[in-house]
Every structure is written in structure tokens, then in C-alpha cells.
C-alpha positions as CSV (number, residue, x, y, z in Angstrom):
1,X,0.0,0.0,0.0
2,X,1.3,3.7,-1.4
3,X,0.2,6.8,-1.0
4,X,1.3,9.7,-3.0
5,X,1.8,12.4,-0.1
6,X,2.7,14.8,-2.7
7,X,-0.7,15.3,-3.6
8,X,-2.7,14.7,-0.9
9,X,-5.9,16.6,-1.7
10,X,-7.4,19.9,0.1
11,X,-10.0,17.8,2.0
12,X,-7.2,15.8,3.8
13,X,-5.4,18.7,4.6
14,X,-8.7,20.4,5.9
15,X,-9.2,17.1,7.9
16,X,-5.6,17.0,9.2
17,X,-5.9,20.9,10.7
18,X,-9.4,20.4,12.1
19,X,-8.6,17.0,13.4
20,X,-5.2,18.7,15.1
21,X,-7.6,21.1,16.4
22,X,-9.6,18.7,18.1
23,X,-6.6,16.9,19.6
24,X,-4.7,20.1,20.9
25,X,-8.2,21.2,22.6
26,X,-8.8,17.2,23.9
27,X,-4.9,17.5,25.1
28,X,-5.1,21.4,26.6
29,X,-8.7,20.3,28.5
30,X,-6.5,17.1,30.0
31,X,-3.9,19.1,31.6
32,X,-5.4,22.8,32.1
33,X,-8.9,24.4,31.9
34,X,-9.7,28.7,32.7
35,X,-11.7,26.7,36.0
36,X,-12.4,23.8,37.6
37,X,-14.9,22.3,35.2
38,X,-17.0,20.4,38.2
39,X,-16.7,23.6,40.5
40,X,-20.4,24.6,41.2
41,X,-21.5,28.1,41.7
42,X,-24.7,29.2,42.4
43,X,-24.1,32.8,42.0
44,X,-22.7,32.4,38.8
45,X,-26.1,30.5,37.4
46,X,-26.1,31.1,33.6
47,X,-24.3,33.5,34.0
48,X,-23.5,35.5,30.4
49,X,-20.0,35.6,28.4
50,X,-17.4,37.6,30.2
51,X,-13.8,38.3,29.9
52,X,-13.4,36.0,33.4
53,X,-15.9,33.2,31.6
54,X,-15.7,33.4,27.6
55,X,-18.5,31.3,27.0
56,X,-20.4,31.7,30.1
57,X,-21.6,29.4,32.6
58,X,-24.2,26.6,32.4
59,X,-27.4,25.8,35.1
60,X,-24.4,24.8,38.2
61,X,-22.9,27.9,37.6
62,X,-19.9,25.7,36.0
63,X,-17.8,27.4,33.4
64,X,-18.6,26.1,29.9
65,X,-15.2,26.5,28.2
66,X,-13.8,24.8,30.7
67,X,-16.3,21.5,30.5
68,X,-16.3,21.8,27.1
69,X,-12.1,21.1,26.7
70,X,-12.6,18.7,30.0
71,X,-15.9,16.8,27.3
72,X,-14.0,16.6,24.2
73,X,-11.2,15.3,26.0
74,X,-13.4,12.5,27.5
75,X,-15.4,11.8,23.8
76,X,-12.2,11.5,22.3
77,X,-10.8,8.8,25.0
78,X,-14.0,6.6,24.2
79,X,-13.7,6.9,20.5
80,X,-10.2,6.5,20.7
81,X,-10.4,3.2,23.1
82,X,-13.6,1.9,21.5
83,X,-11.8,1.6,17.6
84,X,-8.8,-0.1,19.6
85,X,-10.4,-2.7,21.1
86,X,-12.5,-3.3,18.2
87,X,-10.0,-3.1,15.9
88,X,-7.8,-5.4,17.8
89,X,-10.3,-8.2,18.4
90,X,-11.7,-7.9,15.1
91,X,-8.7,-8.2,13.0
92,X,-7.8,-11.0,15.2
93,X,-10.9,-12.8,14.8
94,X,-11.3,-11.8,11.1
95,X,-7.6,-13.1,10.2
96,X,-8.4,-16.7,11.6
97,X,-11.4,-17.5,10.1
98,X,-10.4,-15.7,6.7
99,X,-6.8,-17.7,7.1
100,X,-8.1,-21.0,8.6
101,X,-11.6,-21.6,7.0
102,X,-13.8,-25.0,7.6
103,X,-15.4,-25.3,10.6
104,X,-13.7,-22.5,12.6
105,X,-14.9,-19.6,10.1
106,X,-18.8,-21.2,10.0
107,X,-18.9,-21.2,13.5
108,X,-17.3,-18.2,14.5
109,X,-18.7,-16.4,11.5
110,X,-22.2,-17.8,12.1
111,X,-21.8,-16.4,15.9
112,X,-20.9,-12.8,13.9
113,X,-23.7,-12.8,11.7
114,X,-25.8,-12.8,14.7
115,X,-24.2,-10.2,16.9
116,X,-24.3,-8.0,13.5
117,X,-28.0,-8.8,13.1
118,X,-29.0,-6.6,16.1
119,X,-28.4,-3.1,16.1
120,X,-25.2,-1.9,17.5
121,X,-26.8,0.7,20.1
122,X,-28.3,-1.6,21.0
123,X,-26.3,-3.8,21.9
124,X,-23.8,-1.3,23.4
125,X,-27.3,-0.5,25.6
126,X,-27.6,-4.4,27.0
127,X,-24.0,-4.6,27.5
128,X,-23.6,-1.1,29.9
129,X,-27.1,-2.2,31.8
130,X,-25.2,-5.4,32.9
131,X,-22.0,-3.6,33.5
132,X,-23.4,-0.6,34.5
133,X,-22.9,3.3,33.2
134,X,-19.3,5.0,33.2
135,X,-16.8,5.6,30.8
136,X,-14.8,3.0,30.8
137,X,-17.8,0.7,30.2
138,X,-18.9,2.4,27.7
139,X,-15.6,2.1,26.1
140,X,-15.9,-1.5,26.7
141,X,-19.1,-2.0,25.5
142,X,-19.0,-0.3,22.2
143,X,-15.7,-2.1,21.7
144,X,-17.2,-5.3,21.5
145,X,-20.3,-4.3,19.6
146,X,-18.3,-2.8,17.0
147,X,-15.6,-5.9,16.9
148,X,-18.0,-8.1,14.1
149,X,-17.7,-5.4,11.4
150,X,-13.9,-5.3,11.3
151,X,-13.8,-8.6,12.1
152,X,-15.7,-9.3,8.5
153,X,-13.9,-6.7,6.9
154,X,-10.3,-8.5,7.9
155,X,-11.7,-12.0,6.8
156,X,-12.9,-10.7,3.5
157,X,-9.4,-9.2,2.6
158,X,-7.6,-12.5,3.9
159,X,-9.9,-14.3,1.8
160,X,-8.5,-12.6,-1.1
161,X,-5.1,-12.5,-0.2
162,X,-4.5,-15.7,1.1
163,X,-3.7,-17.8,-2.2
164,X,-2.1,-15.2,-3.9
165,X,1.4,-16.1,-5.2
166,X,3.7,-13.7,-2.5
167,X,1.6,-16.0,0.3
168,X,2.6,-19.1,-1.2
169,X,6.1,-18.5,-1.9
170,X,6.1,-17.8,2.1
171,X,4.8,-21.2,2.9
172,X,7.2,-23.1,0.7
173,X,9.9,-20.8,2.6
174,X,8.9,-22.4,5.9
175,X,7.1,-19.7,6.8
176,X,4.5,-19.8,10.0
177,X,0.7,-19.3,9.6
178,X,1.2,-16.2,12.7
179,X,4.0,-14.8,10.3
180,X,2.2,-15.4,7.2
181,X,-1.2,-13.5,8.3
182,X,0.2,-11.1,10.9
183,X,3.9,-10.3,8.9
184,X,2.9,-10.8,5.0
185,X,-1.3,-10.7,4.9
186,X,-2.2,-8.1,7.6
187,X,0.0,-5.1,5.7
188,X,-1.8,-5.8,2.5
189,X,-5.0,-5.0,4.1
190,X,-4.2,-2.0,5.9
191,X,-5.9,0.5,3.3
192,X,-9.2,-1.3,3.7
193,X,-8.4,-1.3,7.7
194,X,-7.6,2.2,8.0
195,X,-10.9,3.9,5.9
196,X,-13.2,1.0,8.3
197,X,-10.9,2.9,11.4
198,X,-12.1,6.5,10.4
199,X,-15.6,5.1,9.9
200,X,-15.8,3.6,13.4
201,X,-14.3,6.4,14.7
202,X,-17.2,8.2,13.8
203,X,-19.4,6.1,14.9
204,X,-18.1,5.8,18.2
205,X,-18.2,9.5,18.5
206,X,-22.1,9.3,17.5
207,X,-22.6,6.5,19.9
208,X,-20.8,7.9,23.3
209,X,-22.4,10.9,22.5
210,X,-26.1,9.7,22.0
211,X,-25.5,7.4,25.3
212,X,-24.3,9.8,27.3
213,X,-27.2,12.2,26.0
214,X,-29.3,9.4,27.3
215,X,-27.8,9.5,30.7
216,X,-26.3,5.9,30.6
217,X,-23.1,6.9,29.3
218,X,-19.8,8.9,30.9
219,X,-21.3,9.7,34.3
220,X,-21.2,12.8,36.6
221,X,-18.5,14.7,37.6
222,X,-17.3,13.6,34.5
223,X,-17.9,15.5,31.4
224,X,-18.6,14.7,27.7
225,X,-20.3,16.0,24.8
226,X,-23.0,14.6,24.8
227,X,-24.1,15.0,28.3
228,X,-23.7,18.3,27.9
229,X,-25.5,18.6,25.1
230,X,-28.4,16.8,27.3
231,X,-28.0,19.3,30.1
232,X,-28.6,22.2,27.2
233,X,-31.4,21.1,25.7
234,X,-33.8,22.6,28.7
235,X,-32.2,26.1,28.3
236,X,-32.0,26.2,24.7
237,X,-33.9,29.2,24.2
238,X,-32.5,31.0,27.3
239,X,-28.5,30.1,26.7
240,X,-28.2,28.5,23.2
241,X,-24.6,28.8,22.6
242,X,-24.4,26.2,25.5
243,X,-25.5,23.8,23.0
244,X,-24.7,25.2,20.0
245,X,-20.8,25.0,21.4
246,X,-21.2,21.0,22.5
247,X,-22.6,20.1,19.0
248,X,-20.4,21.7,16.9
249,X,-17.3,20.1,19.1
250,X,-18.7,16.8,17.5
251,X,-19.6,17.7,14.3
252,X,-15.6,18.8,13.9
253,X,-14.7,15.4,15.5
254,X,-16.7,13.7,13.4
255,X,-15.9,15.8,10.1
256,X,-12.1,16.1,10.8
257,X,-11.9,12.2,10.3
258,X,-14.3,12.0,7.4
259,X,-12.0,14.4,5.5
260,X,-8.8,12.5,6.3
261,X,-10.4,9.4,5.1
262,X,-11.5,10.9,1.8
263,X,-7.8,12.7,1.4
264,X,-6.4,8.7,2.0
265,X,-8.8,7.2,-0.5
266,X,-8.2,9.9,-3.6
267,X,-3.8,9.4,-2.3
């Protein structure tokens, strides 16, 4: 897999600069806010933009820049940790039944039809009222409801690849089945791997913050984006840049990634 980096295409440098964006902000929020974004004050009750609050403060009298950087911060660690464990598991799972076949891939396979047959919110929604609501759940959760789809993606591109001449030459070279799929299978696939990774990145984004606007999701003190955008909904009219500021932190998460993916593709 090449890419020609010398013309990489406007949309992937858009996606690169609001993606870096969105990291720096998630990274700033991590280490330093204006305020203490759980600090409560009553005085300062939706209270308006100021040169002490930029963006005001919400119905706790908590300042909103600062629980915005402290949200994406948290909405980026659940994407972030949901893609790797369903990435990991999936490619693993995908690689064996697409390497091994027989009875292995129908059974396994069979078992992945079925978790793909339900939705995946759904799912995600069973898994964190067993385990119960919090961040790291969620992260949990999502990453083994969204394990099936890379896992068929994998075993579709090992599929292809595994009869193809450079595969055989490595078996007649002595060559192990973990060193044939993980050393000369697995880097032939990354280009299908990496646009599935931006697309669940996306979705995990969507999903952490549709949960959390639910209120099963990242739990108080914590803050996300989509709690917050829960919180905003009742003073929509009266402070609407509370909201307004929360959604369009996801929208740039989410569009960031889409743009990077569609700069990789046309490269």
C-alpha cells in the first residue's frame, strides 16, 4: 500500500488541521482548563459571556469553556479506546477465520452474523445495563459491539489474499501461519483497515455521545459532549450557545476524520 503524499488533496489537509484542532483542545482540556470544570456556583447560574468566563456558565454555575475542553477530552478517549479494542479483536478474529476456513470460520462467522444482526446501540445499551454506566464501560461495550464489522472486513481481505502467489512462496519458505497472516497478509489489508478505522471512529463518536445524552453513558462529575448537550437542551432558548458550542465540538470530530479518510482514499 502507497500513497502519494505529494498530492494529498485539500479535503485531507482540511481534515488534518481540524482534526489537530480537536486533539490540541482534547490534550489542553487534559492538563489545564480557565476553572475547575465540576466547581459549582450558584451565583454564577447562567451567568453570560465575560472576559473572566468566555463562554459563560451553564445551570451549576460551571464554566462552559472549561467543561467543554474537559468533554472533548473524555469523547475523544472513548472513541479513541472503543476503535482499539474493536480493531484489535476484530482483525484477530477476522484473520483466523479468513486464514483457517472449515469449521472454525462457520462457527465463528455464524456467531458474527448474529451479533451484526441486532443493532449496534443496541447492543452497546444491553452490554452497559449489565455492566453498569461509566466511561470505561462504555468504552468496553462499544468495543465489543463494533468488533464483528472489522472482524468481517479482515476475513474478506484475507480471503483474497490468502492464495495469492507472495503467500505461497512464504509457505514453501517455511514460513508460520502467525507470520504469514500477521507479517505478509495483515500489511496488504491496511488500506481497507484504515478507511473501516475512520468510519468507526465516527461512529463511536455518534454513539458515546447519543448514550451519554441518554444518561447511561460517561457519568457525573465527568464530562462529555454529549451530556452536555443533554444538560442544554432545557435552556436552549435562554442560553443557546451552551449547546450550540457542544454540538459543533462533535460535528468537527466527526468531520475532521471524514475528510482524512476521503484525502487517503483519492492518495
Amino acid at each position: 500500500m502507497k500513497f502519494n503524499l505529494n498530492k494529498m488533496s485539500k479535503k485531507f489537509i482540511a481534515g488534518l488541521f481540524i482534526t489537530g484542532f480537536v486533539v490540541l483542545c482534547s490534550f489542553i482540556g487534559e492538563f489545564f482548563t480557565p476553572w475547575d470544570p465540576n466547581a459549582m456556583d450558584s451565583s454564577l447560574k447562567l451567568a453570560p459571556v465575560s472576559a473572566a468566563h468566555l463562554l459563560g456558565c451553564d445551570n451549576f454555575g460551571r464554566d462552559i469553556l472549561s467543561r467543554i475542553l474537559a468533554g472533548m477530552g473524555t469523547t475523544l478517549m472513548v472513541a479513541l479506546g472503543t476503535v482499539f479494542i474493536g480493531v484489535a479483536a476484530g482483525t484477530v478474529l477476522g484473520a483466523v477465520t479468513g486464514y483457517y476456513g472449515g469449521i472454525v470460520d462457520e462457527i465463528l462467522m455464524r456467531f458474527n452474523d448474529a451479533v451484526l444482526a441486532f443493532p449496534s446501540i443496541l447492543l452497546a445499551l444491553v452490554f452497559i445495563s449489565i455492566m453498569g454506566p461509566g466511561k470505561y464501560n462504555v468504552i468496553i461495550a462499544l468495543g465489543i459491539v463494533f468488533a464483528p464489522s472489522y472482524a468481517r472486513i479482515v476475513r474478506s481481505e484475507f480471503l483474497k489474499c490468502k492464495n495469492m502467489d507472495y503467500v505461497k512462496s512464504a509457505r514453501l519458505m517455511g514460513a508460520s501461519d502467525i507470520r504469514i497472516m500477521f507479517v505478509h497478509i495483515l500489511p496488504n489489508t491496511l488500506k481497507v483497515i484504515l478507511s473501516s478505522i475512520a468510519i468507526g471512529f465516527n461512529n463511536a463518536v455518534l454513539a458515546e455521545a447519543g448514550m451519554s445524552f441518554l444518561g447511561i453513558g460517561v457519568q457525573p462529575p465527568d464530562s462529555s459532549l454529549g451530556r452536555m448537550l443533554s444538560e442544554a437542551q432545557t435552556y436552549l432558548f435562554i442560553k443557546p450557545s451552551y449547546a450550540i458550542v457542544s454540538g459543533l465540538m462533535i460535528v468537527l470530530m466527526i468531520l475532521g476524520f471524514s475528510l482524512i479518510n476521503e484525502g487517503l482514499e483519492e492518495a
